[in-house]
C-alpha positions as CSV (number, residue, x, y, z in Angstrom):
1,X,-130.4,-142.8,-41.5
2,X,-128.2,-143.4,-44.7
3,X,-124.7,-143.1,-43.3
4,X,-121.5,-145.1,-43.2
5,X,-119.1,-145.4,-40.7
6,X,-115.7,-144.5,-41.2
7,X,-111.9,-146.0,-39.6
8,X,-110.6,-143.1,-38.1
9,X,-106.7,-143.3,-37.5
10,X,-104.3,-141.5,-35.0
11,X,-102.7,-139.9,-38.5
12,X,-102.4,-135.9,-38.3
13,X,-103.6,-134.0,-41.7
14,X,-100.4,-131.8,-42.1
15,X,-102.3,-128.4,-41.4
16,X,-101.0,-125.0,-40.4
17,X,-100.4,-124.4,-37.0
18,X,-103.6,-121.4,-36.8
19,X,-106.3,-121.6,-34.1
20,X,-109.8,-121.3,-34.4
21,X,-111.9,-119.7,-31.7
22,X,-109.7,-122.0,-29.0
23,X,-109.3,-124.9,-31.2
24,X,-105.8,-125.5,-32.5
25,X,-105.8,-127.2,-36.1
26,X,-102.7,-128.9,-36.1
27,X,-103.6,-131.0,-32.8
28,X,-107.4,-131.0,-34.1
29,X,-107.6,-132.1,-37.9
30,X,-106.7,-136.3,-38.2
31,X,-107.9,-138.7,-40.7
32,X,-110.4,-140.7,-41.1
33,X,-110.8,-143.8,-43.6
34,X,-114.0,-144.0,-44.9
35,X,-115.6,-147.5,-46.2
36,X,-113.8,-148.3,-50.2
37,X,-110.8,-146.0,-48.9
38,X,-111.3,-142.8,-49.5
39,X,-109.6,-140.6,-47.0
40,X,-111.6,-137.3,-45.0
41,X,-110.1,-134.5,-42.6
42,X,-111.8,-135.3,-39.2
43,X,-111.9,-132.5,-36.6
44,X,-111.9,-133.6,-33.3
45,X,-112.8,-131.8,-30.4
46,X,-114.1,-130.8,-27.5
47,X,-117.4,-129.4,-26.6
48,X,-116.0,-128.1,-22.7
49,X,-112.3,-129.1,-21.8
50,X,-113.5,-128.2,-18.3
51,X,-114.1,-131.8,-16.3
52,X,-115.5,-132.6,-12.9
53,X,-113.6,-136.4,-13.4
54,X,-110.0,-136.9,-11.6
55,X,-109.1,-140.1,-14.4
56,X,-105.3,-140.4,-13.3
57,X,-104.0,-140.2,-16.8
58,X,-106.2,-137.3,-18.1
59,X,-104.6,-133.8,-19.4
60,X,-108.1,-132.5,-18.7
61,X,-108.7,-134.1,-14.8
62,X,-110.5,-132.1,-12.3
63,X,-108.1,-130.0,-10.3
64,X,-104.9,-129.8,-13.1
65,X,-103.7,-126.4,-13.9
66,X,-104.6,-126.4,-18.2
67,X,-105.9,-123.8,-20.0
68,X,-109.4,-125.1,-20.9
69,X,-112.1,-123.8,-23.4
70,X,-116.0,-124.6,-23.7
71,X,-118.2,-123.8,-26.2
72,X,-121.5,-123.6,-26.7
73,X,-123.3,-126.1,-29.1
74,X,-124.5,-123.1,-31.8
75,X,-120.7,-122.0,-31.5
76,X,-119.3,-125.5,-32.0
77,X,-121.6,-126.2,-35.3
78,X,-121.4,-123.0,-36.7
79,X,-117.1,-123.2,-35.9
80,X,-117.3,-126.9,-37.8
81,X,-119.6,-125.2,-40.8
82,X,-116.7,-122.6,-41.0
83,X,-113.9,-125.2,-41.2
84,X,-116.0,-127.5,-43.3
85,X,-116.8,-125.1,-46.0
86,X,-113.3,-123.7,-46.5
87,X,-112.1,-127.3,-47.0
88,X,-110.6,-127.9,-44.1
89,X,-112.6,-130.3,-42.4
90,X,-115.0,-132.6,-44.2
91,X,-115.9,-134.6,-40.9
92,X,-116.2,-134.2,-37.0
93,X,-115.8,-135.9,-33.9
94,X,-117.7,-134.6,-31.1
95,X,-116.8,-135.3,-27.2
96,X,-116.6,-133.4,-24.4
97,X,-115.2,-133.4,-20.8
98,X,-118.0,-133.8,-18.3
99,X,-119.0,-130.2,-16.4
100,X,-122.4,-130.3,-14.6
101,X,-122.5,-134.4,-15.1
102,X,-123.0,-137.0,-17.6
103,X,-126.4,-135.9,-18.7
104,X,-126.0,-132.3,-19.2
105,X,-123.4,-132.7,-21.6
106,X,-124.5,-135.9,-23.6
107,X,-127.5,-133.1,-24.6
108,X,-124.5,-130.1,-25.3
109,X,-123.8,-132.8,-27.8
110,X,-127.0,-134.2,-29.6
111,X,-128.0,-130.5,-29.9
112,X,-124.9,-129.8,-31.5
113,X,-125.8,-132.5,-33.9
114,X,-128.6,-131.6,-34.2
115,X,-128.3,-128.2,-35.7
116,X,-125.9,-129.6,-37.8
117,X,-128.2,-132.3,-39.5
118,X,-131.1,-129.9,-39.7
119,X,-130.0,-125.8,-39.5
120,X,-127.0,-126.2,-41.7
121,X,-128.0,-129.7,-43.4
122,X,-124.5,-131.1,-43.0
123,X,-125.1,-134.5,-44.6
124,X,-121.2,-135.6,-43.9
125,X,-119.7,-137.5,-41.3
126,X,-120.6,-137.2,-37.7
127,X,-118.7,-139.2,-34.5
128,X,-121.0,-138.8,-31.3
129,X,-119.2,-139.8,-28.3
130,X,-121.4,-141.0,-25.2
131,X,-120.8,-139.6,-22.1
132,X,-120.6,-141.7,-18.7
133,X,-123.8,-141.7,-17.3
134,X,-126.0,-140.6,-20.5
135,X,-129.5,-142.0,-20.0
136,X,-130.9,-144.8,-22.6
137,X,-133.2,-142.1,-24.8
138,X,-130.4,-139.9,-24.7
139,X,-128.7,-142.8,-26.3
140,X,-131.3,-143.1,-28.8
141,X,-131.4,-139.9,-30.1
142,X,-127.9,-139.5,-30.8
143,X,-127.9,-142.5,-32.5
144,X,-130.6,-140.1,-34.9
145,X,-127.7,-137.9,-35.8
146,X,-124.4,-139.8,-35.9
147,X,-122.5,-142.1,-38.4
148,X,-120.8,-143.9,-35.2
149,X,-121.4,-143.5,-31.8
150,X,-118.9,-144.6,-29.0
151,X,-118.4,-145.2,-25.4
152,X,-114.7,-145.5,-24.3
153,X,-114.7,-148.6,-22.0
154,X,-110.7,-147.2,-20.9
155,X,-110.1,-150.3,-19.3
156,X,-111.0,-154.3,-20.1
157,X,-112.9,-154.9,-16.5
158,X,-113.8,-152.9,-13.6
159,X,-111.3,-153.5,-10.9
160,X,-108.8,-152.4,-13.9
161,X,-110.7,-149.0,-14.7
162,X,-110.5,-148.4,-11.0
163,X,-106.4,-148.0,-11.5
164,X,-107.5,-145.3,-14.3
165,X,-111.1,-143.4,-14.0
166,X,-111.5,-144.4,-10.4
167,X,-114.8,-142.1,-10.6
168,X,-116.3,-144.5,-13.7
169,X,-118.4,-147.4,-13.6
170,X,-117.8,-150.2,-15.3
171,X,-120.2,-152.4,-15.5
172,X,-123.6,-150.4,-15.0
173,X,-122.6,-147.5,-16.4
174,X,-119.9,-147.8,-19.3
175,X,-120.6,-151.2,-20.8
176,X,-124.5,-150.9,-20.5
177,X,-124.3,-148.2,-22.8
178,X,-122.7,-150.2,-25.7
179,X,-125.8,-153.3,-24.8
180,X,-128.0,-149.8,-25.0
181,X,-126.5,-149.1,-28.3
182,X,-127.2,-152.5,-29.6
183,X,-130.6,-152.6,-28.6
184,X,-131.8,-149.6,-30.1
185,X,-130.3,-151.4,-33.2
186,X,-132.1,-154.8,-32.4
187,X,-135.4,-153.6,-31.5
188,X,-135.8,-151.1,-35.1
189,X,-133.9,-153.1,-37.9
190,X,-132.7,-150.0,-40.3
191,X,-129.6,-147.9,-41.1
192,X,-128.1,-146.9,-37.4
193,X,-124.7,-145.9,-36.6
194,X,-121.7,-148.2,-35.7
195,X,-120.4,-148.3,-32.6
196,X,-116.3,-148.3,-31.1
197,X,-114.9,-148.4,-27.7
198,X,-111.7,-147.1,-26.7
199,X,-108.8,-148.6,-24.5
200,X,-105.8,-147.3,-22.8
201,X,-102.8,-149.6,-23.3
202,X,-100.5,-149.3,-20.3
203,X,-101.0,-147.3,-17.7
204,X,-102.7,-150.0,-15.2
205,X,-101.7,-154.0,-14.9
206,X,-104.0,-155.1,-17.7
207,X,-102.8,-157.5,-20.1
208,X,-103.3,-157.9,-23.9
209,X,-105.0,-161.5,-23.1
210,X,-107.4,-158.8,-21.3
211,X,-108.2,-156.3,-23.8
212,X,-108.7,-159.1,-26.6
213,X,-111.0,-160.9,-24.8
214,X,-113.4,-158.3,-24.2
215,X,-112.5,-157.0,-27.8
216,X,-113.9,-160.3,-29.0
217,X,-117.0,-160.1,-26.6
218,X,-118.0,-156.8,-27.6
219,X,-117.8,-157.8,-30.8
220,X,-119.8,-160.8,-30.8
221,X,-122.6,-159.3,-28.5
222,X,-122.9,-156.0,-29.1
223,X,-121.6,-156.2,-32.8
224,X,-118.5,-153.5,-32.1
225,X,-117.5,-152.0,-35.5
226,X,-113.8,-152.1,-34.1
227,X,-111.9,-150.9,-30.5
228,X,-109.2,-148.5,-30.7
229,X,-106.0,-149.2,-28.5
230,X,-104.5,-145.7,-27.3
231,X,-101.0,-145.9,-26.2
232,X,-100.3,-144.3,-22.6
233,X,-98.3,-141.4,-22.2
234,X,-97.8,-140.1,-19.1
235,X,-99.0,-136.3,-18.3
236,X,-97.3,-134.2,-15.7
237,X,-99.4,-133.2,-12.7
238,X,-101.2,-136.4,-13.4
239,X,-100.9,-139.5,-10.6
240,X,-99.2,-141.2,-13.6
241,X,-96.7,-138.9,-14.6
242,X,-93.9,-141.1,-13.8
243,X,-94.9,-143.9,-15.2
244,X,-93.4,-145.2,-18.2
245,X,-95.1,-145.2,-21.7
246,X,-96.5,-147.8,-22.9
247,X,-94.5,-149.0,-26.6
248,X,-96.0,-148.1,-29.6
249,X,-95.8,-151.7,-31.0
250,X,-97.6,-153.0,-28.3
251,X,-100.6,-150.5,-29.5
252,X,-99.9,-152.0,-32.7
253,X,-99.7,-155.9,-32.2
254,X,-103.2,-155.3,-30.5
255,X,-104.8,-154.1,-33.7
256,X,-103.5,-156.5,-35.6
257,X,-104.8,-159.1,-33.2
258,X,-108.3,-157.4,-33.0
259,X,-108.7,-157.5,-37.0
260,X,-107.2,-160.7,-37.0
261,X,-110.5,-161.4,-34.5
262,X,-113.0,-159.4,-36.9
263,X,-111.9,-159.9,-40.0
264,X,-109.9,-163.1,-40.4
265,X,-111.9,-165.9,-38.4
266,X,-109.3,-166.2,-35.8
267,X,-110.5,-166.4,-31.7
268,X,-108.8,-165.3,-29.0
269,X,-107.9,-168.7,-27.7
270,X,-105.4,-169.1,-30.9
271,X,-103.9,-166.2,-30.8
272,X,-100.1,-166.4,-29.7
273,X,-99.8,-164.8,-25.7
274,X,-97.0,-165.8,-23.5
275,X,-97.1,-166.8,-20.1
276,X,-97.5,-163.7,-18.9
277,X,-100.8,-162.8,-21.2
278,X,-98.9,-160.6,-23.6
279,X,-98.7,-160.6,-27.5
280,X,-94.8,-161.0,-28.6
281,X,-93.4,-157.9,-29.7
282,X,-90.8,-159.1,-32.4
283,X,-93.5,-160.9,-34.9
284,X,-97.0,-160.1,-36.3
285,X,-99.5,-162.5,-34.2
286,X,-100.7,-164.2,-37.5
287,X,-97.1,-165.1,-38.7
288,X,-96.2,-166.2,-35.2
289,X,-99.6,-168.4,-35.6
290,X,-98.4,-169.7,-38.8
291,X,-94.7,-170.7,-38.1
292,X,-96.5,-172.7,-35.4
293,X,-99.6,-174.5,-37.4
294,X,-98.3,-174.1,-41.0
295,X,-94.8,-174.6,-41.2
296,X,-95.0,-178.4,-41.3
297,X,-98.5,-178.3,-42.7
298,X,-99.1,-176.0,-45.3
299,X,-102.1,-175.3,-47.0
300,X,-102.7,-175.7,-51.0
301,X,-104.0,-172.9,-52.3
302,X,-106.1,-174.5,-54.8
303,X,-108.4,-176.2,-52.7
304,X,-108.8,-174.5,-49.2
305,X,-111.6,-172.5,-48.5
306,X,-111.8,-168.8,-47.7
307,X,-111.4,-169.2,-43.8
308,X,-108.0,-171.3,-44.6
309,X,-106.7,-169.2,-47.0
310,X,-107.0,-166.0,-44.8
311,X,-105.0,-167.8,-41.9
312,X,-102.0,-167.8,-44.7
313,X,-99.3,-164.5,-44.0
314,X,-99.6,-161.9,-46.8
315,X,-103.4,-163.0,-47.9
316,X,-105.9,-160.6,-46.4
317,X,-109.7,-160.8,-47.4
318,X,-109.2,-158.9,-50.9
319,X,-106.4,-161.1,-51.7
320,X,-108.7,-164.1,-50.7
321,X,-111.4,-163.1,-53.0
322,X,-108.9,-163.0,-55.8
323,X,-107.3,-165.9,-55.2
324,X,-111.0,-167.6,-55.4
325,X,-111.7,-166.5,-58.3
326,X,-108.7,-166.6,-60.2
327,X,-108.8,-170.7,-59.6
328,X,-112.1,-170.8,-61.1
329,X,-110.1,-170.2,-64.4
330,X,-107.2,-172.7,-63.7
331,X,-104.6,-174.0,-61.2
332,X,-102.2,-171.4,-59.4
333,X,-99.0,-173.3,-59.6
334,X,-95.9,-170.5,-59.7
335,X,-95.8,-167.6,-56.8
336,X,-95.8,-165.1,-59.9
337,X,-99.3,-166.4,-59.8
338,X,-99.8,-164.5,-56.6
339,X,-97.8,-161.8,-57.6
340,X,-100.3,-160.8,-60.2
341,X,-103.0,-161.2,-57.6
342,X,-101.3,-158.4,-55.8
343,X,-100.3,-160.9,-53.0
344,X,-96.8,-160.7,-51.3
345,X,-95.2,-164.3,-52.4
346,X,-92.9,-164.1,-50.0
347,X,-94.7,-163.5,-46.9
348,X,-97.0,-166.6,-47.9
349,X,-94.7,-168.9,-49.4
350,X,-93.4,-170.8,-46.8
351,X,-96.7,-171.8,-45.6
352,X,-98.5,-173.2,-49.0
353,X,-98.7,-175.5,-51.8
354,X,-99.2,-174.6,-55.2
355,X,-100.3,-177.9,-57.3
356,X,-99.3,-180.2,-54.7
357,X,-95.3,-178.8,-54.7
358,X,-93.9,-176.1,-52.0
359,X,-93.1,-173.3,-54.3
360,X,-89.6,-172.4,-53.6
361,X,-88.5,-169.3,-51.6
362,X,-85.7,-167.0,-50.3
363,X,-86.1,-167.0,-46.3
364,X,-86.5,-164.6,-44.5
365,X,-83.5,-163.3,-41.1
366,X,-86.0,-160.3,-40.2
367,X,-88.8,-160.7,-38.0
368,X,-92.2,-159.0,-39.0
């Protein structure tokens, strides 16, 4: 299947506040990053809002007094057709709540799919969540239709998913899907769909030290495309309604942790938790790795290699690449140097060497 996968980000298209056959567009239409950059609207939704699961932090649990909605999957694809052709969608994400159990509704979803791939020929961008409890051929045949695939993990181990979807499993359930995933990819080399997980960030006792590692295991074993980090926010008539939210930074040092594992050659084991297996909050993991290993040793730009030069603040893998092959030409000795490379001198400059000298720079009294 020729597809790519796509980023998709919490980022809300700004659309007008009109709803759809039950589906709101202004809580439904988000953005999604494809590969190079370019930007789609992403609708997300639900194929039945209606759930037999009591997950303690869940608008949608079993038993909560909501307003809920269910579709069928010819209405669904022909709803998405509808959106898609008058602009306003160019992409969607398909889950579900779980009515009539895991298996019933992972089908609901590969047939909605399905017509859309072959009734309507959408040739776009397709998310396919898999439900708890979706069999292994069920698996395979989503993986026919989708761009990505994922199966929200929630939690980092099972005696932590217990504190949130006491009614998941963990282990044999949940995690043997994303193996599943990877085998189908393993066993018939081609073009399959990437694969995410999800996590909720404080609404149990789990710690970033937690998430990270299984972050980095999932990526190593199953080849993870990337796990999302979704803040908590408590829901009334939830069992978690009092408890507090969980800081948006704290959503946000994890990503930058979890592409500093992907993307940047770092392991969990370098990255800077306390005592208490937390990520600081007042400075970007890779800078607080830096003023640690760097300050006193910096690296010359010249002559490290690619791994080296991406453990530098301000030099990402595009700046990297530039900076490689702009010293093929000659020696970077003056931070305008970097400048011109689109690189942020003063992010890097306290922790490099340009000819042998430390360039000088203005220091910084404001954490990042």
């Amino acid at each position: 299947m020729a597809f790519e996968p796509a980023e998709e980000t919490g980022v809300q298209r700004q659309t007008p506040a009109i709803c759809t056959a039950g589906i709101n567009l202004s809580d439904s239409i988000h953005r999604a990053v494809m590969p190079g950059g370019r930007r789609i609207a992403l609708l997300k939704t639900l194929l039945t809002s209606v759930c037999e699961n009591n997950c303690n932090y869940c608008a949608f649990r079993q038993g909560r007094d909501v307003r809920r909605a269910t579709f069928t999957p010819d209405e669904l694809a022909q709803i998405f057709m509808q959106l898609n052709k008058a602009g306003i969608a160019e992409g969607v994400f398909l889950s579900s709540g779980i009515a009539g159990g895991g298996v019933r509704i992972q089908d609901r979803l590969i047939a909605t799919a399905e017509i859309l791939r072959k009734r309507y020929e959408f040739a776009g961008y397709i998310h396919l969540k898999i439900m708890p409890g979706a069999e292994k051929d069920q698996i395979e045949a989503a993986m026919q239709f989708a761009n990505r695939v994922s199966v929200n993990l929630e939690a980092p181990s099972s005696d932590l998913l217990a504190q949130l979807a006491p009614q998941k499993i963990f282990q044999e359930g949940l995690l043997q899907e994303l193996k599943w995933i990877e085998k189908v990819r393993r066993d018939a080399p081609g073009k399959w769909p990437s694969s995410t997980t999800q996590f909720v960030v404080g609404a149990g006792t789990e710690r970033d030290l937690d998430l990270l590692v299984m972050t980095e295991h999932l990526q190593r074993e199953t080849h993870l495309a990337r796990a999302y980090f979704s803040s908590f926010s408590p829901v009334p008539d939830t069992p978690l309604e009092s408890h507090p939210p969980s800081p948006p930074i704290r959503e946000h040092r994890l990503y930058q942790s979890s592409f500093l594992i992907r993307d940047y050659g770092f392991t969990v084991e370098e990255l800077p938790f306390n005592d208490m297996g937390h990520l600081p909050l007042d400075c970007d993991p890779k800078l607080a790795w830096a003023k640690e290993h760097l300050t006193h040793t910096p690296v010359e730009l010249n002559t490290v290699d690619r791994q080296e030069l991406l453990r530098v603040p301000g030099i990402g893998p595009v700046g990297a690449r530039r900076i490689m092959h702009e010293r093929r030409r000659g020696q970077l000795r003056e931070l305008s140097d970097l400048h011109k490379l689109g690189i942020s001198p003063s992010r890097a400059a306290p922790y490099i060497l340009l000819s042998g000298r430390r360039p000088a720079h203005q220091l910084s009294f404001w954490p990042t």
